[in-house]
Backbone as a chain_set.jsonl record, in Angstrom:
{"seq": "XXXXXXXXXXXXXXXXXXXXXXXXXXXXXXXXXXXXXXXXXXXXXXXXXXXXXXXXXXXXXXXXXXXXXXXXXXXXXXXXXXXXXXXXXXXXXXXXXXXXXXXXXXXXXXXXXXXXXXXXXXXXXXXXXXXXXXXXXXXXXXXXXXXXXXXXXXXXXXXXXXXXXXXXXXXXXXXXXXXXXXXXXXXXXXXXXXXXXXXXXXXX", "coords": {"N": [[-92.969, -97.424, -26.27], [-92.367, -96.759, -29.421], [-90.224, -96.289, -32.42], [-90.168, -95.153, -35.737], [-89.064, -95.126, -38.872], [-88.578, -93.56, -41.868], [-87.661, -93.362, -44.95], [-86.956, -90.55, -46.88], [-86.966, -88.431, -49.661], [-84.76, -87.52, -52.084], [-82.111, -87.709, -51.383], [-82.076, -89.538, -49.329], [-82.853, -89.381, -46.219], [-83.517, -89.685, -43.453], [-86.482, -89.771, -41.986], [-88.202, -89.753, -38.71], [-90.626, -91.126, -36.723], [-91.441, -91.071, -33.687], [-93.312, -92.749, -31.439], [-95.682, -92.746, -28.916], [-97.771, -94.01, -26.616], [-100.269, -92.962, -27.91], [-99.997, -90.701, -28.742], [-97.408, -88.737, -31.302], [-94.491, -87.764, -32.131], [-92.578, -86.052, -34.603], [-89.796, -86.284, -36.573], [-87.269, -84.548, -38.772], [-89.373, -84.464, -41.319], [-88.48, -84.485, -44.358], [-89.622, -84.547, -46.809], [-92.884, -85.483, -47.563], [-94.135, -88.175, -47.498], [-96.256, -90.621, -48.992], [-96.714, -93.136, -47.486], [-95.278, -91.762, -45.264], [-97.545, -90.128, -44.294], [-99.653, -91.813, -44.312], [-98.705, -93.261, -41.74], [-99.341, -91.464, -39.428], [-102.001, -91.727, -39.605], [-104.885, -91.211, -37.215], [-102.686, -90.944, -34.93], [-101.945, -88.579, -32.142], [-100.664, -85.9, -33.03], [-98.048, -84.153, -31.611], [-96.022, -82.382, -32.502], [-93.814, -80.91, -34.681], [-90.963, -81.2, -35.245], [-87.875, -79.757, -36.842], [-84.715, -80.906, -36.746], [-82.789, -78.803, -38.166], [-82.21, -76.405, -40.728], [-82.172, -77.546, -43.604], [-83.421, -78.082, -46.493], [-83.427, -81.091, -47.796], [-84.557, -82.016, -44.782], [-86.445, -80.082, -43.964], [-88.342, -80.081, -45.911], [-90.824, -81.466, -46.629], [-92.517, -80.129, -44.763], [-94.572, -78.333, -45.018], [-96.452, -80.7, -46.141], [-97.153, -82.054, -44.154], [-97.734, -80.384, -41.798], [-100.167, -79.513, -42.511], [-101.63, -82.055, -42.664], [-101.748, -82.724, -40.231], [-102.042, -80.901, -38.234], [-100.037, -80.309, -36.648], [-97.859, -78.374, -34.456], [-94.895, -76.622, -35.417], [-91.445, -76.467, -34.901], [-88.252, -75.438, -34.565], [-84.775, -74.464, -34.064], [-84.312, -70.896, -33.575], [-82.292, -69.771, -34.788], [-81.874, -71.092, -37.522], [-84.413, -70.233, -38.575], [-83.861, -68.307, -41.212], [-82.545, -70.06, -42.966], [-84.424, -72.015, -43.03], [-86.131, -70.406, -44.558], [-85.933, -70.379, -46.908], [-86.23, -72.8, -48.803], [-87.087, -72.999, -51.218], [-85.098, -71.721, -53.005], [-82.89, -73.344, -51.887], [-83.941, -75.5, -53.054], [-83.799, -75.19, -56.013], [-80.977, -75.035, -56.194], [-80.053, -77.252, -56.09], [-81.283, -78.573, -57.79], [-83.802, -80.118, -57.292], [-87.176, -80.844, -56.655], [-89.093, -78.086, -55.027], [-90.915, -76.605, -52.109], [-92.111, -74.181, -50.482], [-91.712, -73.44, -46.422], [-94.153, -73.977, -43.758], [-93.876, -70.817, -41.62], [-92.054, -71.631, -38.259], [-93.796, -72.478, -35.201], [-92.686, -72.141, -32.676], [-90.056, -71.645, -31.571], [-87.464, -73.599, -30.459], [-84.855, -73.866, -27.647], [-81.62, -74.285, -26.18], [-81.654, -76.767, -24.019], [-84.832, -77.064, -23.863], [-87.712, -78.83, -22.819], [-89.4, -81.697, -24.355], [-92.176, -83.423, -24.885], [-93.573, -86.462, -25.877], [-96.306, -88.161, -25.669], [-95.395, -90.733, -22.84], [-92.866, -89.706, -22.693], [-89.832, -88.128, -22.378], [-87.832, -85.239, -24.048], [-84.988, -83.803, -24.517], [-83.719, -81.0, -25.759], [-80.531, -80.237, -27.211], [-78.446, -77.609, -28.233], [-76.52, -77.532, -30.872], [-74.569, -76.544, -33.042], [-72.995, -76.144, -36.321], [-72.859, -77.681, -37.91], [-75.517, -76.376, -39.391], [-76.1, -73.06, -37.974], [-78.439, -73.352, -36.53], [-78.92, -75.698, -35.84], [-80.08, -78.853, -33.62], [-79.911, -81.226, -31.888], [-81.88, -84.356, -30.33], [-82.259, -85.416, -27.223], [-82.966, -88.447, -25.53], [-84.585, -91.007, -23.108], [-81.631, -93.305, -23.422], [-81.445, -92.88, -26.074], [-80.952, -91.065, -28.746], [-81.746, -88.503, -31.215], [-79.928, -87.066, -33.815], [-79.62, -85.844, -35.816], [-77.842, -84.297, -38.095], [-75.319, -83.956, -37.033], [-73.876, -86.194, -35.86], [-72.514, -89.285, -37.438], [-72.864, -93.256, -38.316], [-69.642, -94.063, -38.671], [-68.907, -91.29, -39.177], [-69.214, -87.723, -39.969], [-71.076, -84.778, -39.594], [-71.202, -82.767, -42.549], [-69.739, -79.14, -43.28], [-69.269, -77.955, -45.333], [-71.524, -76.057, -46.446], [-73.371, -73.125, -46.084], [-73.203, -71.778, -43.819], [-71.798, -73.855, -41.817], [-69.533, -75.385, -39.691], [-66.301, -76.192, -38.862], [-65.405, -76.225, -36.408], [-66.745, -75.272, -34.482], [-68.579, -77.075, -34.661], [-67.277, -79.795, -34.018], [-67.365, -78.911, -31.545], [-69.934, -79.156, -30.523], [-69.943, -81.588, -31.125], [-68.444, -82.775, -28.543], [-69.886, -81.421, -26.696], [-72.256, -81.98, -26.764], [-73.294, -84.727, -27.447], [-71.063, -86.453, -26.772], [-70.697, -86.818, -23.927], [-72.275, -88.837, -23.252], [-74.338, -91.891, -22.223], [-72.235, -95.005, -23.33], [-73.774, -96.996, -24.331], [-75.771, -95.397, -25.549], [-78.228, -95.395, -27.777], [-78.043, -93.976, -31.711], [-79.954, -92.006, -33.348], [-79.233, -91.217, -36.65], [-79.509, -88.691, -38.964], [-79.21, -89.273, -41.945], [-78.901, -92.925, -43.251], [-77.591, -95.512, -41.234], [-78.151, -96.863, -37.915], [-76.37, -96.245, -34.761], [-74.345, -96.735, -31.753], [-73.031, -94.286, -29.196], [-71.034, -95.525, -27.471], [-69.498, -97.032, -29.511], [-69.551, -94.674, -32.066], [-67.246, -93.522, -30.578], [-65.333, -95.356, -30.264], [-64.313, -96.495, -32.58], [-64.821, -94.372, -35.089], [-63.133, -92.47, -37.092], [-63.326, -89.422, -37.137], [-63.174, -88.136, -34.777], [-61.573, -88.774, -33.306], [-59.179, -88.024, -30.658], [-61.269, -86.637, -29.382]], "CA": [[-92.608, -96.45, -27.302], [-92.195, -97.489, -30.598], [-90.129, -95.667, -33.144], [-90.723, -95.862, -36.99], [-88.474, -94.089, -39.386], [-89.092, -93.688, -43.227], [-86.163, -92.462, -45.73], [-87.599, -89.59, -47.81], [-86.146, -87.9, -50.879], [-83.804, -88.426, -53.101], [-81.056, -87.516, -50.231], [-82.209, -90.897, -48.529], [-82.849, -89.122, -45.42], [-84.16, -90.192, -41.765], [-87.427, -88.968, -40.8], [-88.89, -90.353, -37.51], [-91.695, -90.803, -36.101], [-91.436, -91.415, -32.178], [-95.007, -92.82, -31.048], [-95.615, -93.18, -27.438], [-99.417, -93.525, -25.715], [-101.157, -92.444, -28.396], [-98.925, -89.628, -29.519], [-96.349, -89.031, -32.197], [-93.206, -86.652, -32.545], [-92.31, -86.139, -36.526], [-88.18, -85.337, -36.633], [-87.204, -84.02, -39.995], [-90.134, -84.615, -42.134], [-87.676, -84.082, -45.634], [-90.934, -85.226, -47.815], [-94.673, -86.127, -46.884], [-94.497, -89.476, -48.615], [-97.486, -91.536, -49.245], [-96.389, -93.852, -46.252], [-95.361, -91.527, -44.168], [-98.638, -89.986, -43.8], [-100.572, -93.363, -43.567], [-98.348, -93.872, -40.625], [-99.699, -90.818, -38.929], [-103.504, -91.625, -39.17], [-104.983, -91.968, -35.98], [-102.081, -90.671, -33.716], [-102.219, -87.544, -32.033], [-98.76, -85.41, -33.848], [-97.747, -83.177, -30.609], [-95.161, -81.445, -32.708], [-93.301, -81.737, -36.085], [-89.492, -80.906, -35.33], [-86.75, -79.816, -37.961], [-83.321, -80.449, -35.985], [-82.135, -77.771, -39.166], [-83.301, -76.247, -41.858], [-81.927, -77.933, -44.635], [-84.249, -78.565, -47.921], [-83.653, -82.558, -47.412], [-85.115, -82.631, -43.684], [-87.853, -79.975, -43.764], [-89.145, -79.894, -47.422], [-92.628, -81.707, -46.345], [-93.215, -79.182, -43.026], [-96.105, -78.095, -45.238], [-97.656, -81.458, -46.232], [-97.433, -82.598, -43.127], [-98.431, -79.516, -41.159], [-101.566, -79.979, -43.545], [-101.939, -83.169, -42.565], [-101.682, -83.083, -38.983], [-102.135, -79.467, -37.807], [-99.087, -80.073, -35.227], [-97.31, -77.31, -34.195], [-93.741, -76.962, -36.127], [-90.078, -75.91, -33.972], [-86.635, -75.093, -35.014], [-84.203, -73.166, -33.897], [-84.568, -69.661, -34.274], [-80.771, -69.472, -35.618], [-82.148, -71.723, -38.491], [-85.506, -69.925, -39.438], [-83.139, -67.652, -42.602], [-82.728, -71.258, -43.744], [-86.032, -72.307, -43.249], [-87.468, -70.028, -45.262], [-84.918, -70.544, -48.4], [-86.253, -74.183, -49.395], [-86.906, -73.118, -52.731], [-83.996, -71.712, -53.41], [-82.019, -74.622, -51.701], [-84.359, -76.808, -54.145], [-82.926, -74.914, -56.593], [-79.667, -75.021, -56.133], [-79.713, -79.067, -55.993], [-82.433, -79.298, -58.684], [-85.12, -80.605, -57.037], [-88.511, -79.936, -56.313], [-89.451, -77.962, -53.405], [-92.111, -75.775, -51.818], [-91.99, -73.389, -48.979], [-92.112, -74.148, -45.314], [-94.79, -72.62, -42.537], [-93.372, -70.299, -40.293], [-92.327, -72.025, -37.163], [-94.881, -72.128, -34.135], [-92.08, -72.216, -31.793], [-88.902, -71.81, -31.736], [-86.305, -74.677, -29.632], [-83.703, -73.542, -27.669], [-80.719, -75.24, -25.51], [-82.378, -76.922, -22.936], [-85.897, -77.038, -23.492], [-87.915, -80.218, -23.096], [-90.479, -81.916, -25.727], [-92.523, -84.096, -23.859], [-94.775, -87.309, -26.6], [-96.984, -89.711, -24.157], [-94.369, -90.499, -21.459], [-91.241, -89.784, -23.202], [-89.574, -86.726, -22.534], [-86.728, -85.375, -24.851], [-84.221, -82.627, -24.241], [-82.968, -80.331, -26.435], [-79.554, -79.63, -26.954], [-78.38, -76.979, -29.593], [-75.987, -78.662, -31.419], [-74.435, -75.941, -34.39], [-71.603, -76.626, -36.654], [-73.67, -78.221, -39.541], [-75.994, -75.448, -39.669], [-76.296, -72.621, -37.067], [-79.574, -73.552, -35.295], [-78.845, -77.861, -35.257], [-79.965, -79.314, -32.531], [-79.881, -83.151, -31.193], [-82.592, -84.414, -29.211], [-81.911, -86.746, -26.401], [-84.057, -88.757, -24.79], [-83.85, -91.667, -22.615], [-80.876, -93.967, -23.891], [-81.294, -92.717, -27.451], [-80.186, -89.535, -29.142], [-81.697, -88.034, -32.743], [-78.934, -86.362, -33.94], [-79.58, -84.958, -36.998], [-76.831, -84.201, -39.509], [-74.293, -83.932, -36.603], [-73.105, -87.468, -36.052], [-73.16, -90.384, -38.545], [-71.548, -94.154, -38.516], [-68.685, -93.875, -38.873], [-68.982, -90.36, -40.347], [-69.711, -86.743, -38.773], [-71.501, -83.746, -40.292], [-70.351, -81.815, -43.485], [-69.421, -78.318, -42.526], [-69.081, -77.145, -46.631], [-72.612, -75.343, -46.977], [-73.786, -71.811, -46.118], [-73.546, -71.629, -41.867], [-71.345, -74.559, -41.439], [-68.61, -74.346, -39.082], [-66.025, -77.382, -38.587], [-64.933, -76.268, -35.186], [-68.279, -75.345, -33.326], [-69.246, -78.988, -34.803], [-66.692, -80.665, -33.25], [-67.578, -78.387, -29.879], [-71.179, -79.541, -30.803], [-70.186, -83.261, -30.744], [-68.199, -83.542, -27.07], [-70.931, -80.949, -25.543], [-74.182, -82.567, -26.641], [-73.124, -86.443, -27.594], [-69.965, -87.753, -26.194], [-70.486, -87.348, -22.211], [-73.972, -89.619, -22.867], [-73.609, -93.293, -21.794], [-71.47, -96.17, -24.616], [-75.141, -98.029, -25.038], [-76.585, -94.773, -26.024], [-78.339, -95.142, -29.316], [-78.081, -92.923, -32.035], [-80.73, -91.919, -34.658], [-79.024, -90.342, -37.626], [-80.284, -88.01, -40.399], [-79.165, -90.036, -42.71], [-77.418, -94.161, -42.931], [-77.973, -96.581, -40.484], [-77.984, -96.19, -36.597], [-74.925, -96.494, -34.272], [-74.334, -95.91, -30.69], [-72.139, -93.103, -28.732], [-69.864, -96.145, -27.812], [-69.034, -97.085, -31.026], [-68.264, -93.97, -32.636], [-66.431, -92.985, -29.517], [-63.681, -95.768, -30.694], [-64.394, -96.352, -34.377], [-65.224, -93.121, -36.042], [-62.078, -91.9, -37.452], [-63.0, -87.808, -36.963], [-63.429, -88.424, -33.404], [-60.167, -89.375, -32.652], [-58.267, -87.157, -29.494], [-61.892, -86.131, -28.565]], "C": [[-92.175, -97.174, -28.566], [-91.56, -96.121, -31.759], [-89.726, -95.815, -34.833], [-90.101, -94.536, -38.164], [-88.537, -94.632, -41.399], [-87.728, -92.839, -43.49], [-86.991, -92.381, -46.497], [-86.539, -89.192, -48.9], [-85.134, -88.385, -51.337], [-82.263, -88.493, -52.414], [-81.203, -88.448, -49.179], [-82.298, -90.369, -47.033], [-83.905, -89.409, -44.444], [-85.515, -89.679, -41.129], [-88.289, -90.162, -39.943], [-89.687, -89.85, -36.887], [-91.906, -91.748, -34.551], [-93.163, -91.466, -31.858], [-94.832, -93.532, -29.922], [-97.127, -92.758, -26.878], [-100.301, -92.684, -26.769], [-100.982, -91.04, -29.494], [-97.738, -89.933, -30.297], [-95.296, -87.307, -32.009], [-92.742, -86.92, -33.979], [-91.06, -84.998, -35.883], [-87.784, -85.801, -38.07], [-88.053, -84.88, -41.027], [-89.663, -84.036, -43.899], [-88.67, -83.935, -46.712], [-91.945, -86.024, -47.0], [-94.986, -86.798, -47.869], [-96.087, -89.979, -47.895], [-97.581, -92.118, -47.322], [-96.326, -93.363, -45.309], [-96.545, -91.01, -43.256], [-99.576, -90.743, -43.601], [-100.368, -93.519, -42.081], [-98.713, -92.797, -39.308], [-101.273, -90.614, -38.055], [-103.554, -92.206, -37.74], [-104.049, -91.835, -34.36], [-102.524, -88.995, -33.751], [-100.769, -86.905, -31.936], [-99.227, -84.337, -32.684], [-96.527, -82.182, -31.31], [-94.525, -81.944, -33.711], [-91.688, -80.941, -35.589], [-88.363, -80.686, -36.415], [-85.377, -79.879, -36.953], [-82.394, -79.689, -37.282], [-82.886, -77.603, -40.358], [-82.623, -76.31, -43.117], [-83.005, -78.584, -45.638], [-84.522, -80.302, -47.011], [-84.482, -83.314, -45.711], [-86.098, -81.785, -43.097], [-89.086, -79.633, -44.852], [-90.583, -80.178, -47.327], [-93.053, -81.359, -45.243], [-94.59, -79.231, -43.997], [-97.492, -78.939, -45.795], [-97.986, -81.731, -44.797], [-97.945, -81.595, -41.841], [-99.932, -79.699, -41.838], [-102.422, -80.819, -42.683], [-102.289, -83.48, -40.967], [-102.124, -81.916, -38.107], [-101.057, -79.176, -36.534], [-98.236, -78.635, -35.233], [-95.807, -77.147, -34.861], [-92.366, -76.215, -35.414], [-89.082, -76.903, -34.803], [-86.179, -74.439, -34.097], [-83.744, -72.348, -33.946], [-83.195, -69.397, -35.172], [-81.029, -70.246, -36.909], [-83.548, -71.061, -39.519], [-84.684, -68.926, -40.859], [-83.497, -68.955, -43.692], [-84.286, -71.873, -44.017], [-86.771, -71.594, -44.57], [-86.745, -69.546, -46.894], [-85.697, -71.636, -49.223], [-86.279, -73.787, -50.373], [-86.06, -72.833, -53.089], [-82.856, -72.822, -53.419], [-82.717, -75.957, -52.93], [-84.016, -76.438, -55.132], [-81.973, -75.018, -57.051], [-78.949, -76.582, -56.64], [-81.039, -79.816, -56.934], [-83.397, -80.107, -58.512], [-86.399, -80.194, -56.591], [-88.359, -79.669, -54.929], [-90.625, -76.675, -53.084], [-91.683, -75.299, -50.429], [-92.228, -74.087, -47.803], [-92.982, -72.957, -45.044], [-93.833, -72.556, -42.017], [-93.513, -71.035, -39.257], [-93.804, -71.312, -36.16], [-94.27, -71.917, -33.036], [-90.688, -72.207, -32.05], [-88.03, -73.163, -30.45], [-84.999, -73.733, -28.952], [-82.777, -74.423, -26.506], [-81.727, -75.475, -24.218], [-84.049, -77.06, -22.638], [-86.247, -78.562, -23.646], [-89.148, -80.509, -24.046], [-90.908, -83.371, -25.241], [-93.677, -85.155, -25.556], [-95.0, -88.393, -25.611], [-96.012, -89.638, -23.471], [-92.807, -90.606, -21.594], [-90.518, -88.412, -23.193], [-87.947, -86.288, -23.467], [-86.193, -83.698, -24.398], [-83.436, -82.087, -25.054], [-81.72, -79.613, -26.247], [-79.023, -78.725, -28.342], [-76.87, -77.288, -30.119], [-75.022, -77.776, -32.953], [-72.851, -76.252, -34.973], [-71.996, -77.38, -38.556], [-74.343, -77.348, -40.642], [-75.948, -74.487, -38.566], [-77.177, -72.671, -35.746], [-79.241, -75.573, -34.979], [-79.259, -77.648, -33.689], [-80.385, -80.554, -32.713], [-81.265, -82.56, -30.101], [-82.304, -85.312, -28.504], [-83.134, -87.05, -25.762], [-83.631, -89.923, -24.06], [-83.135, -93.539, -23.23], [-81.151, -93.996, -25.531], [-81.295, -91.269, -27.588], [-80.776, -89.189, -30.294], [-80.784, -86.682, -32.74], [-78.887, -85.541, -35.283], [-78.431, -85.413, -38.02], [-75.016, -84.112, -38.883], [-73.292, -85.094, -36.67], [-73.728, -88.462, -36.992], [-72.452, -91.577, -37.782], [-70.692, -93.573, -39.006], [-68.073, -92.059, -39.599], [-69.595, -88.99, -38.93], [-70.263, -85.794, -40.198], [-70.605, -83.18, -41.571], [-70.33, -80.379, -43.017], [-69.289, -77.409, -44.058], [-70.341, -75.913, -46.931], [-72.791, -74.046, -46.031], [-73.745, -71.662, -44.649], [-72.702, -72.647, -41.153], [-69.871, -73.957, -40.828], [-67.753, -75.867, -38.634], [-65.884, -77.184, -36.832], [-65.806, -76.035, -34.144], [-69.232, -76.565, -33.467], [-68.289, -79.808, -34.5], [-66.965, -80.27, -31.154], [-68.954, -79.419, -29.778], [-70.873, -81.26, -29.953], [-69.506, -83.727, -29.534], [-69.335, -82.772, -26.548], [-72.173, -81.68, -25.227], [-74.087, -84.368, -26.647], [-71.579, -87.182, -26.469], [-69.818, -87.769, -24.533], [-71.896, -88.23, -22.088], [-72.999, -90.956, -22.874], [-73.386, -94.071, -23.435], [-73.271, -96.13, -25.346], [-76.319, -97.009, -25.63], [-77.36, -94.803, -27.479], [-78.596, -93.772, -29.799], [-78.381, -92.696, -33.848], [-80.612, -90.909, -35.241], [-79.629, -89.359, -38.912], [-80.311, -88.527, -41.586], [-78.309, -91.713, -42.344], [-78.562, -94.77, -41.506], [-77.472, -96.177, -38.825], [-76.668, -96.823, -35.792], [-75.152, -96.024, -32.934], [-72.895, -94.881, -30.449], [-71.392, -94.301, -28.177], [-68.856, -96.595, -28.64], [-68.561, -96.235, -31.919], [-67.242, -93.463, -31.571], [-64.984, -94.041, -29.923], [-63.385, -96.248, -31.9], [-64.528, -95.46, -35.226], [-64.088, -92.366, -36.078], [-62.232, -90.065, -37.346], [-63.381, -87.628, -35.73], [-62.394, -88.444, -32.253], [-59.797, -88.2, -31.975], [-59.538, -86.352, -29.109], [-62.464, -86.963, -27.438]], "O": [[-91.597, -98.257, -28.48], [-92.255, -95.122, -31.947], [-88.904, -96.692, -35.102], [-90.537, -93.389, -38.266], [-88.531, -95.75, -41.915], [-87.042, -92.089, -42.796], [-87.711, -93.273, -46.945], [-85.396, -89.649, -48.921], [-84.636, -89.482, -51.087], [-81.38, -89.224, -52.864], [-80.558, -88.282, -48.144], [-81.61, -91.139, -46.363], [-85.1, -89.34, -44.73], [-85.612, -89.257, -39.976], [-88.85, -91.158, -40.4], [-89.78, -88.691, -36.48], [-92.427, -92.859, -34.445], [-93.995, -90.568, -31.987], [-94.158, -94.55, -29.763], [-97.569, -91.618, -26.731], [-100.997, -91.757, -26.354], [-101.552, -90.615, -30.499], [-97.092, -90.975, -30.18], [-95.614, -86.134, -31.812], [-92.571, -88.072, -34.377], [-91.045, -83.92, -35.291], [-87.876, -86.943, -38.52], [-87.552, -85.878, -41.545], [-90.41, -83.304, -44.548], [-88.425, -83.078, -47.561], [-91.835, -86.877, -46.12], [-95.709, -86.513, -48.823], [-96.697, -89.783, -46.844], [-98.212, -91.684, -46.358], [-96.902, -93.819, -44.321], [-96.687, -91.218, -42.052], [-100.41, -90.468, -42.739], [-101.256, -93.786, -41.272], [-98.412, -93.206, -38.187], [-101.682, -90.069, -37.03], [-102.877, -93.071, -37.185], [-104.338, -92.261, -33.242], [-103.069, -88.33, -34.632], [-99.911, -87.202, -31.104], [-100.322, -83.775, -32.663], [-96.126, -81.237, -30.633], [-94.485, -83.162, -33.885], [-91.717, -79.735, -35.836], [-87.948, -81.753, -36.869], [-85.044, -78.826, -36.409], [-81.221, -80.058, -37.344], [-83.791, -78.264, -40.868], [-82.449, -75.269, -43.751], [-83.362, -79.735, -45.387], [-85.305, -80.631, -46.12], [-84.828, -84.473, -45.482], [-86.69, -82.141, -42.078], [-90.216, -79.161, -44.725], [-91.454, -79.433, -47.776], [-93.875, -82.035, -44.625], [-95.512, -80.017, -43.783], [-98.668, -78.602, -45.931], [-99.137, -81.594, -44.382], [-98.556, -82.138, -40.921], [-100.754, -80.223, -41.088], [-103.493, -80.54, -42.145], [-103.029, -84.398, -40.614], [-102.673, -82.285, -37.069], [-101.103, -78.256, -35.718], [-98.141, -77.977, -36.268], [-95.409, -78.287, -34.62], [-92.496, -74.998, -35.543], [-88.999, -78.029, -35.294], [-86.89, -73.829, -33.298], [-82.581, -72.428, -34.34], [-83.26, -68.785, -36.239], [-80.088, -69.973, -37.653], [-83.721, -71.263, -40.72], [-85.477, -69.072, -41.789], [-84.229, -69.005, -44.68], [-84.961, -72.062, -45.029], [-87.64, -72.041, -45.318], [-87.04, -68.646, -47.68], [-85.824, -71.364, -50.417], [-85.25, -74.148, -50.942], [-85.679, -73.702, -53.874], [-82.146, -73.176, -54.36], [-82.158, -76.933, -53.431], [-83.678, -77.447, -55.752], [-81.841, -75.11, -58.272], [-77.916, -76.908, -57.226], [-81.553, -80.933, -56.891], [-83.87, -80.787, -59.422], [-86.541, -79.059, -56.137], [-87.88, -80.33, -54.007], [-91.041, -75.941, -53.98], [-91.082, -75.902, -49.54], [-92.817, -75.166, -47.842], [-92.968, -71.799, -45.462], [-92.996, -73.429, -41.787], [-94.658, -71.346, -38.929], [-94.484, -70.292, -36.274], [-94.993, -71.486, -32.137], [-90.281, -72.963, -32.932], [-88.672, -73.214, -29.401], [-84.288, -73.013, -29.652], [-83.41, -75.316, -25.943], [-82.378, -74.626, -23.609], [-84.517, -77.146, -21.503], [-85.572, -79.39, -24.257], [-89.83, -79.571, -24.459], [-90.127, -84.322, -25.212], [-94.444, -84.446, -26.207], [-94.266, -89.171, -25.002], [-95.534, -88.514, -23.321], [-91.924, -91.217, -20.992], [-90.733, -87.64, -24.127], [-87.028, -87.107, -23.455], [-86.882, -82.734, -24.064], [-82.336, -82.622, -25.191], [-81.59, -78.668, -25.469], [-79.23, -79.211, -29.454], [-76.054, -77.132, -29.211], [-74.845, -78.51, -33.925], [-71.845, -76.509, -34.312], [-71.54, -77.445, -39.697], [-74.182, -77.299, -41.862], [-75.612, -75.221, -37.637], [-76.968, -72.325, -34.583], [-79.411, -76.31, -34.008], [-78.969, -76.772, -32.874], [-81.149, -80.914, -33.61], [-81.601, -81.524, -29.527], [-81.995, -86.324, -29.133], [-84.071, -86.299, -25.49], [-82.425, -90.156, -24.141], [-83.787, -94.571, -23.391], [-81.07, -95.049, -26.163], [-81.582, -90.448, -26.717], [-80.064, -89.863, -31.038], [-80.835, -85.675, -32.033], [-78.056, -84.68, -35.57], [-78.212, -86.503, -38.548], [-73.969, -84.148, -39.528], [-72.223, -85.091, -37.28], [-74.913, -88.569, -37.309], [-71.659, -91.345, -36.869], [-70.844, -92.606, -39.752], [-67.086, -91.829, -40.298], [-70.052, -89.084, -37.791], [-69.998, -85.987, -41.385], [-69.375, -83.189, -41.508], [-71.117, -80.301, -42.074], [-69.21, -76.186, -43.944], [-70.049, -74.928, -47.61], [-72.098, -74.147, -45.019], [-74.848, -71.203, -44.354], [-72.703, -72.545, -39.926], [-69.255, -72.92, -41.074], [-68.454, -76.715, -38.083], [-66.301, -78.076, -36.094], [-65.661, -76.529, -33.026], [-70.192, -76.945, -32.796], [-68.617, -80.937, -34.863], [-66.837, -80.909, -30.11], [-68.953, -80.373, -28.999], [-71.264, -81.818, -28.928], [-69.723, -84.895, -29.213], [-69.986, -83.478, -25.777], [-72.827, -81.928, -24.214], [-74.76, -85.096, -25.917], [-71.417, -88.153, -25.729], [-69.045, -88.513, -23.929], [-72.521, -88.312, -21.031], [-71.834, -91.179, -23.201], [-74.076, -93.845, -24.429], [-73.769, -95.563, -26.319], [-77.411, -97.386, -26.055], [-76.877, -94.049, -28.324], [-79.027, -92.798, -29.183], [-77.77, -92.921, -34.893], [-81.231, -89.871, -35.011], [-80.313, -89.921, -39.767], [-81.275, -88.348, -42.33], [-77.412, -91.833, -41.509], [-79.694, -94.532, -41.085], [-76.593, -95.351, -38.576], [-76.06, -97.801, -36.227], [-75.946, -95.105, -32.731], [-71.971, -94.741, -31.251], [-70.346, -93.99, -28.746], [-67.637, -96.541, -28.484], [-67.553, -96.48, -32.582], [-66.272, -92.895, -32.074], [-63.831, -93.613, -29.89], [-62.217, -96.412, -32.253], [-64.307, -95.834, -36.377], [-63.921, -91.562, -35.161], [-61.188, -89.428, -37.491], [-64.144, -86.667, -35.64], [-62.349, -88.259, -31.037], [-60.04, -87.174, -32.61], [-59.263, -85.32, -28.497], [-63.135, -86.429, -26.555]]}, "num_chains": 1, "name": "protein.A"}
């Protein structure tokens, strides 16, 4: 498995592309840069994922649906947002263009299977209402929930500090120390590490 992550927009944000056997998983596609769609030719995209529907992590659903014809999942507590981007590009003055309508919705517990990697969805809200983390084995994409040293903002339109702190012991902190963990934005970190360094963590 090989995974290959590009920072899009001007919000420097995380999108990954999990490629395993021939297949790819695309998690938050923010912008359908140049690169990122080079890095696509040739695999077969089983699914484009938004873990939320914030502007910055599904702004290029529709190049990259384009581009790939993969199927696109959220969850359903997020499609309102979803289908704002322009407004949210708006709001933060940048360009933006509509998303497609999901093909699927995500919900707690389902699995998302690329070549022989299977990933499990956990719904994850507190950031936005629909968040969800994906786990998979001994790594985590986490979205907008956990950072280094740093956890979700909770200021924007659905955010909730206290169902994002439920969020982060239910779905992240009973996974093992050496877990890695691929953020939405910033550099990666495991669930040991913020477990005794991450100052908004502390007494969970």
């Amino acid at each position: 498995m090989k995974i290959h992550v590009h920072q899009v927009t001007p919000f420097m944000t995380n999108c990954y592309v999990v490629e395993d056997h021939g297949e790819a998983l695309i998690i938050d596609p923010g912008e359908a840069t140049p690169p990122l769609l080079a890095a696509l030719e040739g695999l077969d995209v089983v699914m484009i994922v938004n873990t939320h529907g914030h502007l910055d992590h599904c702004g290029g659903n529709a190049d990259v649906f384009e581009a790939t014809g993969a199927p696109l999942a959220c969850h359903e507590a997020d499609l309102p947002l979803l289908r704002s981007l322009e407004q949210q590009a708006a709001l933060f003055g940048v360009a933006g263009g509509a998303s497609p309508e999901p093909d699927q919705f995500l919900a707690d517990g389902d699995n998302i299977t690329v070549g022989r990697q299977t990933f499990r969805v956990c719904h994850a809200p507190g950031h936005s209402p629909g968040h969800v983390v994906l786990v998979g084995d001994g790594m985590v994409f986490a979205g907008d929930v956990l950072f280094r040293d740093s956890i979700g903002r909770t200021d924007l339109p659905g955010g909730d500090q206290e169902q994002l702190m439920d969020s982060i012991r239910g779905c992240l902190l009973g996974l093992q120390d050496e877990t890695v963990v691929y953020s939405g934005h910033g550099p990666g970190t495991t669930i040991g590490r913020e477990r005794t360094d991450n100052p908004f963590l502390v007494g969970l």
